[in-house]
C-alpha positions in Angstrom: 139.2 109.4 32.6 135.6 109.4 34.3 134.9 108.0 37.6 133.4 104.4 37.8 131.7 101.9 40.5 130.7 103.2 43.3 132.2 107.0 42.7 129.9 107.2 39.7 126.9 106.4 41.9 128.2 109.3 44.1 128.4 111.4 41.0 124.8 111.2 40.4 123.6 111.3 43.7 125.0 114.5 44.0 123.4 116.0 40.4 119.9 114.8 42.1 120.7 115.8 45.7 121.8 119.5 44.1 119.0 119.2 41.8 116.6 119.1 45.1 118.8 121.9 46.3 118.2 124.4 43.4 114.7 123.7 43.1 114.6 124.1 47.5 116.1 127.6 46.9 113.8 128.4 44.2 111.2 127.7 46.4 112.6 129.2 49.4 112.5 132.7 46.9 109.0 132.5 46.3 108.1 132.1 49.7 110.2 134.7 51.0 108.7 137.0 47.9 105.3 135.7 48.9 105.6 136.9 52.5 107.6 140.3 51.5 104.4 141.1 49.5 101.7 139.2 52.0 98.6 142.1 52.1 98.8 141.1 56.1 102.0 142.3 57.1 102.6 144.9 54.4 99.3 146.5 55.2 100.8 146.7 59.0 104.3 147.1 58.7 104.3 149.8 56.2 101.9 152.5 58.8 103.3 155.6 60.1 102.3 157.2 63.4 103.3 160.4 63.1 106.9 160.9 62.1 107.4 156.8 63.7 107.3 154.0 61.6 105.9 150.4 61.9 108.7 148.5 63.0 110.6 146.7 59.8 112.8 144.0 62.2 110.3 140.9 60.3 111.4 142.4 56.9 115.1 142.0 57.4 115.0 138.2 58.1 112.5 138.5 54.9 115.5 139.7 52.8 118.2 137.4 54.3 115.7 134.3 53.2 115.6 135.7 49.2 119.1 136.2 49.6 119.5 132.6 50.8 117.5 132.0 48.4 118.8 133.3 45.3 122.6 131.8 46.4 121.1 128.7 47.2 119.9 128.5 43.4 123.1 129.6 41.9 124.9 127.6 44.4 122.8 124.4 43.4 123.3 125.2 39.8 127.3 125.4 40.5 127.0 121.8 42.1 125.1 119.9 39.2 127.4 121.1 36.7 130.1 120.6 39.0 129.5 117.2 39.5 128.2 116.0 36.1 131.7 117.6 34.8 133.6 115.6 37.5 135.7 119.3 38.0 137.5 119.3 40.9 137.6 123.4 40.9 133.9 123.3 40.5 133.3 120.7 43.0 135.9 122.5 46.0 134.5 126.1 44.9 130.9 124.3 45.2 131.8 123.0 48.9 133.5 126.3 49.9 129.9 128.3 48.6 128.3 125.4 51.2 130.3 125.7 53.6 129.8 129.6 53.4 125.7 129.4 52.9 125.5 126.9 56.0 127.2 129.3 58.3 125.4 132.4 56.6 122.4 130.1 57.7 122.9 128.9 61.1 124.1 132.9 62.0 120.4 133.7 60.3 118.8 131.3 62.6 120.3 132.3 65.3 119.4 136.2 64.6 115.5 134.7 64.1 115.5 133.1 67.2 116.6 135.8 69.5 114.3 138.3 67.8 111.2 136.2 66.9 109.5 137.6 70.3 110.2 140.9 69.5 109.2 141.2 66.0 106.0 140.7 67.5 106.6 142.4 71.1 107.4 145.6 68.7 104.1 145.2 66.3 102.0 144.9 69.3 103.6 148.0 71.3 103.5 150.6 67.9 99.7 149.3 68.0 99.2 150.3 71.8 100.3 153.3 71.0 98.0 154.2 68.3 95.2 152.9 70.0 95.5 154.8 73.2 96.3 158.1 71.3 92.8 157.1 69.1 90.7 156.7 72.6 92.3 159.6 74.2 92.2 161.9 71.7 95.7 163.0 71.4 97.0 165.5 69.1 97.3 162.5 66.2 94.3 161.1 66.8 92.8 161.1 63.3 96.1 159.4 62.1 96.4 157.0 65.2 92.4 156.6 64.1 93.3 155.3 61.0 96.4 153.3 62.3 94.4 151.3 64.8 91.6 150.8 61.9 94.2 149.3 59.5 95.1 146.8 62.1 91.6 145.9 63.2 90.5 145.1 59.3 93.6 143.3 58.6 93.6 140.6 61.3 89.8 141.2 62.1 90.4 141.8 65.7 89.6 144.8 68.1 91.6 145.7 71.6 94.5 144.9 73.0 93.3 143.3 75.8 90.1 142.0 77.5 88.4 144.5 78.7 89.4 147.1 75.7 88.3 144.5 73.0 84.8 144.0 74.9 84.1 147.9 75.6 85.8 149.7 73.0 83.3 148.7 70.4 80.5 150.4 72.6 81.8 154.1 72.6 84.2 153.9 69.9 82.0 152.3 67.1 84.3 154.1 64.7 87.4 152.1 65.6 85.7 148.2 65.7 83.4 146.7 63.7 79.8 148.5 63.9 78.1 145.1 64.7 78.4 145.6 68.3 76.6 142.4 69.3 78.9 140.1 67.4 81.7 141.8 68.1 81.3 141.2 71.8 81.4 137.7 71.4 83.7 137.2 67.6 86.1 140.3 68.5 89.5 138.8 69.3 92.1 140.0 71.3 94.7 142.2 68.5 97.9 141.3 70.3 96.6 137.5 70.0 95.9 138.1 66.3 99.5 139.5 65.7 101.3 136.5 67.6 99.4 134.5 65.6 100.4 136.3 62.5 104.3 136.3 62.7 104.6 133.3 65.0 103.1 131.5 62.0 105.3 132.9 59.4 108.3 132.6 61.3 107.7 128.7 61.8 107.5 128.1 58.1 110.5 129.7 57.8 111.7 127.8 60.2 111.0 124.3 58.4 112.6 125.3 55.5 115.7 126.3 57.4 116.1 122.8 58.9 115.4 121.4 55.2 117.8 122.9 53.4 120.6 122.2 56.3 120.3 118.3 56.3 120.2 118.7 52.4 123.2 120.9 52.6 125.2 118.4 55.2 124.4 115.5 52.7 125.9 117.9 49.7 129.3 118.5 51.5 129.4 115.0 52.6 129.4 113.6 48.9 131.0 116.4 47.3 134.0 115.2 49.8 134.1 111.9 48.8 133.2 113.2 45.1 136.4 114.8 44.7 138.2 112.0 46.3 137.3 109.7 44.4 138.1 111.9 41.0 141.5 112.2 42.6 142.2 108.6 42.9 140.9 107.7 39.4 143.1 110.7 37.9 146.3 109.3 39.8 145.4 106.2 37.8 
């Protein structure tokens, strides 16, 4: 016996509200693939100095989001079929996969938060250390040349600070842009550039985090009262 009233109107509230929920993780995937192959941070994140590698911290929360991403999918799959078949099993194994993908999520967002300074903090310090074995001629200077090069075409700065970005261009030509005039005045500051670059990426992320968690409280509320109300119209 199917539901009726106002249970009914639950039922397809919940098929639309998963329906949003599917298409949010599909989109969540494609951003999350979009960032894993953005030519700004893979150009930077995958360079070697030496036998040390770019730090990789950003691309671990990169591959919790299309995890998220792909559950959320299969999860909001679970919950329209669920809900249009009025199955109990389908609707308490749906709320147990929410229940699971909320806390997966709030443990995520903690995680980003404590480290979204030093994703950054850790970018900028593998770059000082390229450019000062570049300026000083160290022993890896022709790779640490070619390091700080990557960096300075990708977020079209130069220096990591004042007084590097304004001088650097006039006796190392070879590391900045050769337009030394307009780099004096158009040159920004690199560790500027590379705040700018993850703090950016890391708030969309963000946005879609506190998104799909309202969407996700609604979902558990009315799968609740769902599966209550299949109950009662089973008992009579």
């Amino acid at each position: 016996m199917g539901v009726e009233g106002c249970t009914k109107c639950i039922k397809y509230l919940l098929f639309v509200f998963n329906f949003i929920f599917w298409l949010a993780g599909g989109i969540i995937l494609g951003v999350a693939l979009w960032l894993r192959h953005d030519s700004q941070t893979t150009n930077i994140l995958y360079l070697q100095l030496g036998d040390k590698q770019a730090p990789n911290t950003f691309y671990v929360g990169i591959y919790i989001l299309i995890a998220v991403g792909a559950v959320m999918m299969f999860v909001g799959f679970l919950g329209c079929y669920g809900a249009i078949q009025e199955s109990q099993c389908l609707l308490g194994t749906f709320f147990t996969c929410l229940v699971i993908l909320f806390a997966c999520e709030v443990a995520a967002g903690i995680w980003g938060f404590v480290n979204k300074d030093q994703i950054a903090k850790d970018v900028k310090q593998f770059y000082d250390q390229a450019l000062q074995q570049a300026l000083m001629g160290e022993s890896d200077a022709n790779n640490a040349k070619a390091v700080v090069k990557t960096f300075h075409e990708t977020l079209d700065c130069c220096g990591s600070d004042i007084v590097t970005s304004t001088f650097t261009p006039l006796w190392k030509e070879d590391l900045c842009r050769k337009d030394v005039l307009k780099s004096l005045f158009e040159n920004t500051n690199c560790h500027k550039k590379i705040d700018e670059l993850f703090s950016g990426k890391l708030y969309l992320i963000g946005i879609a985090a506190v998104v799909v968690a309202v969407i996700m409280i609604f979902e558990m509320i009315l799968s609740m009262v769902l599966c209550c109300g299949i109950r009662n119209s089973s008992v009579y």
